[in-house]
Structures are given as structure tokens and as C-alpha cells.
C-alpha positions as a printed NumPy array, in Angstrom:
array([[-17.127, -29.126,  -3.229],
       [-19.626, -31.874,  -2.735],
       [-21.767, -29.797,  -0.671],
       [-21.493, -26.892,  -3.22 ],
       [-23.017, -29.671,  -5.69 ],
       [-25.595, -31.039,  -3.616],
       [-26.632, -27.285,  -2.611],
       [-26.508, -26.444,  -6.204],
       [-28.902, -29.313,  -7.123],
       [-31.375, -28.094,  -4.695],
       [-31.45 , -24.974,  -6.015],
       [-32.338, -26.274,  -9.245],
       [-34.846, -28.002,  -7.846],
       [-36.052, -25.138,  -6.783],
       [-36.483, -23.51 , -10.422],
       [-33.352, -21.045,  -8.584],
       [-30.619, -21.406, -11.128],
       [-33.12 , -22.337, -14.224],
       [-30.346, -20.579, -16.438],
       [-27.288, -22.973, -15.237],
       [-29.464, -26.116, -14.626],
       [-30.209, -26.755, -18.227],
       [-28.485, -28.789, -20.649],
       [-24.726, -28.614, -22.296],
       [-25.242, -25.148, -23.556],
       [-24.099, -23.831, -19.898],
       [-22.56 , -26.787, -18.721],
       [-23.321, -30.284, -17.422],
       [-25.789, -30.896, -14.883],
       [-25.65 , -29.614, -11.011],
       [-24.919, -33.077,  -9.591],
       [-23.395, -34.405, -13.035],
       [-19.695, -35.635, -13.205],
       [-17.136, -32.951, -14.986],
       [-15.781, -34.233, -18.347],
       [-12.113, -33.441, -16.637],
       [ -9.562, -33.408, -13.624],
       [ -8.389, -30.489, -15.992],
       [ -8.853, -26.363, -16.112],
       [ -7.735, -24.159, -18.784],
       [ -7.57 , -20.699, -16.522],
       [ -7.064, -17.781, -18.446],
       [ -6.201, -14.234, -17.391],
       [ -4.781, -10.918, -17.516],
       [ -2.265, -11.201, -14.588],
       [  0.411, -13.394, -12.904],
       [ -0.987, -12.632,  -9.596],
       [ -3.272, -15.591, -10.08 ],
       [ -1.235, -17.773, -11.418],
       [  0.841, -17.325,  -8.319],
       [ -2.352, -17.983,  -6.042],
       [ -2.857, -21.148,  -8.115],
       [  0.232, -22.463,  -8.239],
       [  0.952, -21.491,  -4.75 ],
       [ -2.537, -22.111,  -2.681],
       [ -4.828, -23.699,  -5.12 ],
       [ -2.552, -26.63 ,  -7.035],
       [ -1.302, -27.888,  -3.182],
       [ -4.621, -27.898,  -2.259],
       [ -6.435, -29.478,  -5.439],
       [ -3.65 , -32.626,  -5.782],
       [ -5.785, -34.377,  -8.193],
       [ -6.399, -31.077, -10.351],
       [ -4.592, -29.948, -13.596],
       [ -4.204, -26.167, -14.429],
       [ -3.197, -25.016, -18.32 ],
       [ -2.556, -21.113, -17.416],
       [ -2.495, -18.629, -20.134],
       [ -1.581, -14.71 , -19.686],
       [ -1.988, -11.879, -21.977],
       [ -1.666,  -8.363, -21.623],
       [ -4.725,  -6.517, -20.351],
       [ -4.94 ,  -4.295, -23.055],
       [ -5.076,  -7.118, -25.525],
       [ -7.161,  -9.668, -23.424],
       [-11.18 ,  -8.829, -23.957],
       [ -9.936,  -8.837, -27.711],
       [ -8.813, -13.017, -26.928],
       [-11.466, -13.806, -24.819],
       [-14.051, -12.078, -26.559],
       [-13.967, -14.438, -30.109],
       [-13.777, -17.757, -28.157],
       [-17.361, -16.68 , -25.853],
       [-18.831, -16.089, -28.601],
       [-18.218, -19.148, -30.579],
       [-18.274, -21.652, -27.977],
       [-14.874, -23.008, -29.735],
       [-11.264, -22.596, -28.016],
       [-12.857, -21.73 , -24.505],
       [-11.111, -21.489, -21.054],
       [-13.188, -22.509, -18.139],
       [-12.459, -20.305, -15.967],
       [-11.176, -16.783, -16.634],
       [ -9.938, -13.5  , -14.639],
       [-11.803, -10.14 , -15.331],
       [-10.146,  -6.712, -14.921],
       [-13.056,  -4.   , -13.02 ],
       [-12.15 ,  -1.702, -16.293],
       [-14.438,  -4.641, -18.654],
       [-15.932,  -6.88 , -15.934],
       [-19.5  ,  -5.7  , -16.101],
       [-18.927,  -5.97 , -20.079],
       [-18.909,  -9.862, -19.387],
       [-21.426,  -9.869, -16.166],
       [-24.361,  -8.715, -18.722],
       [-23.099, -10.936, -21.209],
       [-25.074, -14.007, -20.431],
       [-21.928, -15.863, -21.579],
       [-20.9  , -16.759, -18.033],
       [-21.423, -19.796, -15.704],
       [-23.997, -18.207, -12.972],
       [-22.269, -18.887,  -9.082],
       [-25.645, -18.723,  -7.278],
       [-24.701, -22.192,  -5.137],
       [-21.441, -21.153,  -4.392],
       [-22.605, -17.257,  -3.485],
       [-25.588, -18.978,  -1.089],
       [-22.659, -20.631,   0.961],
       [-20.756, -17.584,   1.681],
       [-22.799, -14.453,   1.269],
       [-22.463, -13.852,   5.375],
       [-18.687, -13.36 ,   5.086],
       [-18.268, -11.28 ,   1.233],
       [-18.013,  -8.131,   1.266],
       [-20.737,  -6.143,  -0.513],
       [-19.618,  -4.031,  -3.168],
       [-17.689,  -6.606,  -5.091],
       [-20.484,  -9.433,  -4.896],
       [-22.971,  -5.891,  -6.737],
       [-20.676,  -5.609,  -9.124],
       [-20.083,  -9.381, -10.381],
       [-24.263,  -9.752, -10.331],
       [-26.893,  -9.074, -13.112],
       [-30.108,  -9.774, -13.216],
       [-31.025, -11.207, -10.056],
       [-27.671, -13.769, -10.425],
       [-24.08 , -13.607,  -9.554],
       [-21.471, -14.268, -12.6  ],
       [-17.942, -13.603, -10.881],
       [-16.571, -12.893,  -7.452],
       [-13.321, -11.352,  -6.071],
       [-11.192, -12.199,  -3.635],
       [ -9.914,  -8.533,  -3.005],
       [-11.179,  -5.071,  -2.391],
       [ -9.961,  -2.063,  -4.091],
       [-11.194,   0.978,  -1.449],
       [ -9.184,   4.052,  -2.35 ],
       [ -7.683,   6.619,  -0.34 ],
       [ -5.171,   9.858,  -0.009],
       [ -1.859,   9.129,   0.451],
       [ -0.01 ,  12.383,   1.54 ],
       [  3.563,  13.388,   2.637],
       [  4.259,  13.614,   6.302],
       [  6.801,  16.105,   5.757],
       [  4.366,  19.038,   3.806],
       [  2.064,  18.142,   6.107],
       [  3.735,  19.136,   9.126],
       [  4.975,  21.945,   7.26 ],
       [  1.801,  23.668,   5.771],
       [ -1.148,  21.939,   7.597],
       [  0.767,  22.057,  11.285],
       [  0.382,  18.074,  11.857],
       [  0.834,  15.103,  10.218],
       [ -1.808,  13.672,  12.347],
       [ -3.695,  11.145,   9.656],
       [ -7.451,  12.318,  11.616],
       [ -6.268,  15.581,  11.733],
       [ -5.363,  15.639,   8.06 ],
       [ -8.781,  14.185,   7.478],
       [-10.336,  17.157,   8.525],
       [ -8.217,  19.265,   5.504],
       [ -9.867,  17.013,   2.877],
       [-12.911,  15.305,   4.424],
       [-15.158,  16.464,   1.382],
       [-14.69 ,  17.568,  -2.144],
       [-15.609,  21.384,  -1.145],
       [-12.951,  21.172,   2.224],
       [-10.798,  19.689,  -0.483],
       [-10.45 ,  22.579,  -3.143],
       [-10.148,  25.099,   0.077],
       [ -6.905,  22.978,   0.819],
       [ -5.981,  22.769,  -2.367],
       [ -5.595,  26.999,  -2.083],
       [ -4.339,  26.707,   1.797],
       [ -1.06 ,  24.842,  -0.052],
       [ -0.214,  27.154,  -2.465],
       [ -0.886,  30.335,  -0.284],
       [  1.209,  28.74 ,   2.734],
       [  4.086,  27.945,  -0.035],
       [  3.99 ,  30.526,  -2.14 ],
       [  2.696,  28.443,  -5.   ],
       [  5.375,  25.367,  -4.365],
       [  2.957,  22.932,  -2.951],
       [  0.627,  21.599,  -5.514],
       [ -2.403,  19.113,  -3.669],
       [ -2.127,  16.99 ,  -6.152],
       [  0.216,  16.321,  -9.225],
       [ -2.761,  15.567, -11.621],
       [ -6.652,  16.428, -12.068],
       [ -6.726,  12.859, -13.406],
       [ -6.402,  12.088,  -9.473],
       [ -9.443,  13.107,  -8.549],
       [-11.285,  11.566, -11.371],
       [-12.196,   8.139,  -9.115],
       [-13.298,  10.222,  -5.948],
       [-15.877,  12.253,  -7.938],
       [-16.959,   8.712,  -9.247],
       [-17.111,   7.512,  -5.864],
       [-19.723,  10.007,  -5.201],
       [-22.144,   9.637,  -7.481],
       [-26.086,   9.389,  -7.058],
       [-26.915,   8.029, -10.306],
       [-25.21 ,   5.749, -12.775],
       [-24.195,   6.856, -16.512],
       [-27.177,   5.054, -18.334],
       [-30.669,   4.829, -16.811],
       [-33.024,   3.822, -19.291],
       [-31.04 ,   3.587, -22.319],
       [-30.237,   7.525, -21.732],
       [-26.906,   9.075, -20.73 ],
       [-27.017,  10.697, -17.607],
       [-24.22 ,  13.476, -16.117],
       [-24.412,  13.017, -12.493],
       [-24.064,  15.945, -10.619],
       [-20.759,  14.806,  -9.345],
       [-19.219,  14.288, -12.798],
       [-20.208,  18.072, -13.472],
       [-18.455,  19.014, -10.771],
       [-15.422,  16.934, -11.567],
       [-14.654,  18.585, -14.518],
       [-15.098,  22.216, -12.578],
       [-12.668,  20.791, -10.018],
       [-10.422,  20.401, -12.835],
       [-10.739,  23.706, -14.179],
       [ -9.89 ,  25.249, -10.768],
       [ -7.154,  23.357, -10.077],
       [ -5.499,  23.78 , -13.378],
       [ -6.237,  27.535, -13.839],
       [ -4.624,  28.283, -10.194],
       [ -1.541,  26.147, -10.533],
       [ -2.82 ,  24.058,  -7.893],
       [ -1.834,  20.932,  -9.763],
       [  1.383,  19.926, -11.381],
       [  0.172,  19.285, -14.95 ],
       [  0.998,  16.059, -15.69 ],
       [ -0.898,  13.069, -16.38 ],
       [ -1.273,   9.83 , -14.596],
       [  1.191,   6.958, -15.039],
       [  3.264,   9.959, -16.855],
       [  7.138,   9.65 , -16.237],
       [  6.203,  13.349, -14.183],
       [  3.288,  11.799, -12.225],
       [  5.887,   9.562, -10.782],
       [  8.327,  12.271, -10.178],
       [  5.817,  13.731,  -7.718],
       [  5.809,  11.073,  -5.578],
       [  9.792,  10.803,  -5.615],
       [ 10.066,  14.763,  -4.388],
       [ 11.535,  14.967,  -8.34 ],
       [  9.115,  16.821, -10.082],
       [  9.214,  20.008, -12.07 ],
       [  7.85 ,  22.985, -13.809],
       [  8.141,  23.822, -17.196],
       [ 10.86 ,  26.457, -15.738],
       [ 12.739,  24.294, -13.602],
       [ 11.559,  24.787, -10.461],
       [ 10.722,  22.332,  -8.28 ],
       [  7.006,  21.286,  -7.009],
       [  5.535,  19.798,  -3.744],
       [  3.111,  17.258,  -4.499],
       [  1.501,  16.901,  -1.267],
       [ -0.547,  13.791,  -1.851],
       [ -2.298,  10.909,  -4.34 ],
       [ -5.346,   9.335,  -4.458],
       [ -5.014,   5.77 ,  -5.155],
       [ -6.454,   2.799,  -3.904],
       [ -4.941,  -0.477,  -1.946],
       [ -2.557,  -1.985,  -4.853],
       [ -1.46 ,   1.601,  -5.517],
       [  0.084,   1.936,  -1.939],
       [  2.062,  -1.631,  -2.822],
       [  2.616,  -1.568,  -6.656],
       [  2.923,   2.549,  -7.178],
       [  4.276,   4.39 ,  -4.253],
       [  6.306,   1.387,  -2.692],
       [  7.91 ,   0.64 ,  -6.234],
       [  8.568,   4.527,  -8.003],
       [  9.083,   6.53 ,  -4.561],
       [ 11.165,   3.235,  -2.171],
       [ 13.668,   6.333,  -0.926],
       [ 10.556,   8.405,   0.624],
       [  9.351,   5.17 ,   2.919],
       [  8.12 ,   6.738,   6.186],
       [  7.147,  10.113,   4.655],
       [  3.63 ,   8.817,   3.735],
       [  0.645,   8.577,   5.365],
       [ -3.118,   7.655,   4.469],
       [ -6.724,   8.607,   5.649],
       [ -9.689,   8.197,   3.643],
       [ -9.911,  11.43 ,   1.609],
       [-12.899,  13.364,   0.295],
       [-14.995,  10.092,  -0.888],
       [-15.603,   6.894,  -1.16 ],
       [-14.479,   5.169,  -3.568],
       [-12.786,   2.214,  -5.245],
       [-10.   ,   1.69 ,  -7.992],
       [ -9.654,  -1.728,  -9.689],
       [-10.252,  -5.095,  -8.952],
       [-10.214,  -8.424, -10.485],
       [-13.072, -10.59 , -10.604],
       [-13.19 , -14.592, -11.141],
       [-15.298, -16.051, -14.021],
       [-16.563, -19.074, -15.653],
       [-17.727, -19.929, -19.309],
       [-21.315, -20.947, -19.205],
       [-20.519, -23.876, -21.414],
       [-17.577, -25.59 , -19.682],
       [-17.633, -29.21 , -19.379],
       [-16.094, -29.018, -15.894],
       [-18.316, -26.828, -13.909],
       [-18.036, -28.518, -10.397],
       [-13.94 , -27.914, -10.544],
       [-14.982, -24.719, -12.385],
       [-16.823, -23.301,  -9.098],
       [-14.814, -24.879,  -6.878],
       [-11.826, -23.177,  -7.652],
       [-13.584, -19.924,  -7.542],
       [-15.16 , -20.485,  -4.297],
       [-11.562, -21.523,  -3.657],
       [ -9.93 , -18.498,  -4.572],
       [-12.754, -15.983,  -3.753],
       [-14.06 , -17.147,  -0.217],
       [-11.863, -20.071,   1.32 ],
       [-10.792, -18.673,   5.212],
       [ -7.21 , -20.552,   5.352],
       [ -6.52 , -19.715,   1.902],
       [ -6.992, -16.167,   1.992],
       [ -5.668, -15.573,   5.58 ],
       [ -2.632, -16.782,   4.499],
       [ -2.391, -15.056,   0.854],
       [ -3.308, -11.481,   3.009],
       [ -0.234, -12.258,   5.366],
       [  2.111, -12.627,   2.338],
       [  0.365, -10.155,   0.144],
       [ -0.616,  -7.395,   2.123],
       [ -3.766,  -7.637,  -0.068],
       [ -6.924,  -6.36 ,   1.16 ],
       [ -9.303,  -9.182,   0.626],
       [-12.768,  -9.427,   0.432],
       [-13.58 , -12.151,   3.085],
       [-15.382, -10.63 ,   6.008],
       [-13.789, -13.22 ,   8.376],
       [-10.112, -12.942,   7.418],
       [-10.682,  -9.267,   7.482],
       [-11.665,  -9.301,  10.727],
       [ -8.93 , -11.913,  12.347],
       [ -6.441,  -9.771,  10.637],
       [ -7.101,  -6.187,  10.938],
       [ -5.618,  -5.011,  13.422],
       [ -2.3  ,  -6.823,  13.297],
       [ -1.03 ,  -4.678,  10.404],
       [  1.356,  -2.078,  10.422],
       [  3.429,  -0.291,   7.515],
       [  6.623,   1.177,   7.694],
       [  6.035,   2.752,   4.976],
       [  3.172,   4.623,   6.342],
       [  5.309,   5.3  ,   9.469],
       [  3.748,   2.567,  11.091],
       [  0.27 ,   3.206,  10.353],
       [ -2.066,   0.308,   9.817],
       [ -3.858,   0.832,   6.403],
       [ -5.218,  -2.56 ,   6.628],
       [ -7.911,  -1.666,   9.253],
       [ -8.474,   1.801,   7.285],
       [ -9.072,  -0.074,   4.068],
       [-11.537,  -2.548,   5.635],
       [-13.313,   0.342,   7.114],
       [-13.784,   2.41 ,   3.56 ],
       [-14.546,  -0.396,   1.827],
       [-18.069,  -0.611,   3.569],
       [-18.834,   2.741,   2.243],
       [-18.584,   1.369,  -1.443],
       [-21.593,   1.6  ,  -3.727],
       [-21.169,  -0.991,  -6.117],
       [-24.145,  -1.057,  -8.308],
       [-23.776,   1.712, -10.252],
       [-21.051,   0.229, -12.54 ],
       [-22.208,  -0.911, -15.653],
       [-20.647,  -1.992, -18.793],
       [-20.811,   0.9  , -21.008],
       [-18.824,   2.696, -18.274],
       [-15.161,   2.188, -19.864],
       [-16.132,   3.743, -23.348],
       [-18.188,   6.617, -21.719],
       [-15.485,   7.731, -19.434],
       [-12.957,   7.797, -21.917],
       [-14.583,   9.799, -24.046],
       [-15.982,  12.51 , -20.433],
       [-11.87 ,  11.903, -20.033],
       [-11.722,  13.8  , -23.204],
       [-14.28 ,  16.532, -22.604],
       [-13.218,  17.254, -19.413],
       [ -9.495,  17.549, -20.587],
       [-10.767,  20.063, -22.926],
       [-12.348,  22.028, -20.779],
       [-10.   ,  22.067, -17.615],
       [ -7.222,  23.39 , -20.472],
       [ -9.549,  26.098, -21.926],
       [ -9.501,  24.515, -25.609],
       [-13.483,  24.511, -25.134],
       [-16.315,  26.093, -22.927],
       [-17.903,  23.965, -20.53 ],
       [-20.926,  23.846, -22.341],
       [-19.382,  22.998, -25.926],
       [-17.408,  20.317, -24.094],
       [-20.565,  18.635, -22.73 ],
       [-22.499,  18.728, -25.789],
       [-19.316,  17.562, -27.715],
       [-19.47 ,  14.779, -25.311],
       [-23.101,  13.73 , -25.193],
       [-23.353,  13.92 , -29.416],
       [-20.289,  11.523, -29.042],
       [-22.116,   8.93 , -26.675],
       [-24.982,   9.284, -29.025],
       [-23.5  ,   8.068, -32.229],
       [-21.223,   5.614, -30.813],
       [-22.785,   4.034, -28.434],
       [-26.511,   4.699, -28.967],
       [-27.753,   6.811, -25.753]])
């Protein structure tokens, strides 16, 4: 910490930080003494307050933690009054990748250009893009969120002829391979193999692969990709080449159990899902625990990522020192994060840990397979500066266009417009 301060101080020597080296407004003074031994941390999940109470408190002796947790859906509407005002503030909070660039653009947050300057050899990229604006960086992560495909070893062997993960790979190595498979599955089972159980799936990987982000220049712009998203959808649905249910439905899950069904009764293969790390430990592992060694992972059509939590700080706290401290803590510290990835099976974002650790994984529920070395591998791929922070209201409302499309309630063209006059007088572009 004391070399985080001193480092700090130079930089503001240096006219570096000018926007966290001023007065109260965001904070005391690089150098200064904290007004406290005491952090009011507040957040979204109990995933940190585990890593607090279990890594951070032992470690910190002489520190005092007031945790507070509330939903995600409600959160941004707490945090949101208390930034604003200045009144009621926690010092440091936890940001959820569906509203972190909200709060990166913000200027409400305590800029982390000392502690970034320490550890910028070992982060991984896309994260650090993400939690910077503006030339500064506002919140890092401890994790990465690469996605992949997660298929069944079983339909595999049955309609590809291996369950080979490389050889698999070569069935859905690109969007294009990826519809042709798609068709391969249903002709091979005489329409009982769906690829996937929802277009909703493949909503992330067509993100992934985006050129340009959704507002340039105050103007909304349809990447190519997104276009072709919502085509993918319409193919998929008009074949029967996807089960028809949405994600995090009670049928979505049923897919990944071997449980789900048409509107007639008869059963459907669901050959695979497209989530990211978490979903392989908090969705397959927890709804689907009787199909563990019938899954297998490779990196799918694109790259992408899915989620994330990021670690913030109010620009006004009166303890910015401990404030940093315990995000460099959390975010970057070697022994801590070594041993949270051993417990956690978490993919973090360390370079160094990733590296030490890699390649002593191995899942039974994959069969064996590491997905640790997999995930470390796609997550290099990951552009992270196209996210911005109008991206959660746009996408629900594409969500909605494409939806009406891929079901034939609207043409292609009406749903687009639809969509763009929507953008336009909600949001401006």
C-alpha cells in the first residue's frame, strides 16, 4: 500500500492523475492519511463478500468492512441516488458488466491510475478496456468471463462421428460452419437434434464479433454482425433447428438435463450451449449434475465474453488509500488470487496466476478436460473496447426487434426501423 501511495503521489506530480489529486471532492490527497480503518463495500453479490471475509479481512487485521448486498436488478437504482448526492456513499462498490460502463463514464468514480501502473504487465487486457474512459482506469476485475460451446459427448459421437473437442471445433469454428451444423443435426436425426435450445444463445457470439460499437458519434450503428444475428435467428427458428425456448426459461434448462420437449411431446436433443466460464460452474454443474461427463467445451464460432464484475470506488471517499488497496487487493494480488482460483475454479484475470495454474486443471465434468487452459487462451481474443454504456438499453430493445423478426410477427426491415425510431426517441441517437 505504501508504495501504491508514494507511486500515486508521483504521478500527481506529474500532472498524471490531475482528476484524483485535487481536493475533497474526489477524495483526500495521494499521500494524505484516510479519515478511517473503516470500508463500507457495497455490491450486488455474495461472492465478494466471501473473498473479503475469507482473503481480504485475514489479510487487512487492522481493517473494518460494513458489507451491504442487494439484488442486481435493484442495485444501480441504490447506488445510483447516493453518487449523485455525495450523501450515504459506500467507498468501494462492485459493478455487474450489464451497467459497468454506465458508471466508468460517469466521472463519479475514484480513478486507479497508481494502482493500474503497478500491475498492468500481469492484467489481462480486455477487462482493464472495459473499466477505462478517457485516458483513465475507474474499476478492475479480478476474473475473466471468455465464453465458449459446451456440447454433449454423447450427440456428438452420435451425429458428428467424434467427440473429439478439436475435432468438434472444426463443426462450429465460424458462424457460417455453424448454421451448416446446425442443418447436419437435424438431417442426421431426423429433426431430433436441435444445435441449440435457444436463438438467445447465440446472441453473445454475434456480439463477440463485431467491428464497430453501437454508438459512434452520437449515431446508432447496426454492425454487420448484429444483422446477421437476427438472420441467424430467423433460420434457426423457421427450420426447427432450435428448441424454442428462451434463456433462463424452466425449458432452457430442460435442454441441458436431456428433459426437454416439443409442444407435442416429443423429446429434443439439445446438442450444445454457449455460455461463458461461471456458466460451466453456476448453470450446467447446478441444473444438469446427473449428465457430469457428457459435456465437453471448445471455443465455438467467436470470441466472446459473458459477464463480469468489476471493482469500484466513489471519487469522494474519505478513505482512498484503503479504498485502492483493497482493490489492488482483490483485483491483482498473486497469493490471493492463486489461492481463490484453486477453491473457485474461477478464471481470473492475473496473467501470473493464470499462467502457474493452467495447466493443472482438469474437470470431471468435462470428462477430464481442462477448460482452465482453454479459457485463458480465448480470453486473449477479447475485444474489450467496444462496450459502452448505452449498450444494456440498446440491446434490449435489438432483443425485441430481433424476436420479432426471427417469429415472423414483422419483416426484417419493419423490425429494424421499429428499432432504430425506438433508440431515437429514447435514448437520443
Amino acid at each position: 500500500m505504501k508504495k501504491s501511495v508514494v507511486l500515486g503521489s508521483l504521478l500527481c506530480a506529474a500532472a498524471l492523475l490531475s482528476t484524483s489529486c485535487g481536493g475533497k471532492k474526489d477524495g483526500a490527497k495521494a499521500g494524505g492519511k484516510d479519515a478511517s480503518k473503516k470500508l463500507v463495500v457495497w455490491s450486488f453479490t455474495d461472492e465478494l463478500e466471501g473473498m473479503i471475509n475469507d482473503f481480504y479481512k485475514p489479510a487487512h487485521p487492522d481493517m473494518t468492512v460494513e458489507y451491504s448486498m442487494t439484488p442486481t436488478d435493484q442495485f444501480p437504482n441504490k447506488l445510483d441516488p447516493v453518487l449523485q448526492s455525495g450523501s450515504g456513499t459506500p467507498d468501494v462498490f462492485a459493478l455487474e458488466n450489464a451497467f459497468v460502463r454506465k458508471y466508468i463514464e460517469s466521472d463519479l468514480l475514484l480513478p486507479l491510475d497508481d494502482v493500474y501502473a503497478e500491475v498492468k504487465g500481469k492484467m489481462a487486457d480486455y477487462p482493464m478496456k472495459i473499466g477505462s474512459y478517457n485516458g483513465h482506469v475507474y474499476g478492475m476485475a479480478w476474473q475473466v468471463c471468455p465464453g465458449a460451446l459446451f456440447y454433449r459427448r454423447s450427440l456428438a459421437k452420435k451425429y458428428l462421428g467424434t467427440d473429439d473437442p478439436a475435432k468438434v471445433q472444426e463443426y462450429v469454428k465460424d458462424l457460417d460452419t455453424f448454421l451448416k451444423t446446425a442443418k447436419l443435426l437435424s438431417d442426421k436425426s431426423n429433426g431430433k437434434c436441435d444445435i441449440v435450445s435457444s436463438t438467445g444463445d447465440m446472441f453473445m457470439p454475434y456480439k463477440g464479433a463485431r467491428k464497430s460499437p453501437w454508438v459512434v458519434n452520437d449515431k446508432l450503428v447496426i454492425d454487420p454482425a448484429m444483422e446477421k444475428y437476427m438472420d441467424m435467428c430467423k433460420i434457426l427458428h423457421d427450420n426447427n433447428w432450435e428448441g424454442r425456448v428462451g434463456q433462463w426459461s424452466e425449458g432452457w434448462f430442460a435442454g441441458m438435463k436431456g428433459s426437454l420437449k416439443d409442444e407435442k411431446g416429443n423429446p429434443i436433443e439439445v446438442f450444445c450451449y454457449l455460455l461463458p466460464t461461471w456458466g460451466l460452474h453456476y448453470v450446467l454443474k447446478q441444473n444438469a449434475p446427473d449428465t457430469a461427463g457428457d459435456w465437453a467445451m471448445c471455443a465455438g464460432p467467436a470470441n466472446y465474453y459473458w459477464g463480469g464484475t468489476w471493482i469500484a470506488a466513489y471519487k469522494g471517499t474519505k478513505n482512498p488509500n484503503a479504498a485502492k488497496e483493497m482493490i489492488k487487493y482483490l483485483a491483482t494480488d498473486d497469493t490471493f488470487l492463486t489461492s481463490y482460483a484453486k477453491a473457485s475454479g474461477d478464471t481470473v484475470g492475473n496473467l501470473n496466476v493464470q499462467n502457474a495454474l493452467k495447466d493443472s486443471f482438469s474437470d470431471p465434468y468435462l470428462a477430464g478436460q481442462n477448460h482452465y487452459a482453454e479459457f485463458c487462451e480465448m480470453a486473449k481474443g477479447i475485444d474489450g473496447s467496444l462496450i459502452q454504456g448505452s449498450d444494456q438499453q440498446i440491446e434490449a430493445l435489438f432483443s425485441e426487434a430481433t424476436a420479432a423478426y426471427a417469429n415472423g410477427e414483422k419483416t426484417k426491415e419493419q423490425a429494424l426501423k421499429d428499432f432504430k425510431d425506438q433508440v431515437s426517441s429514447t435514448m437520443g441517437y
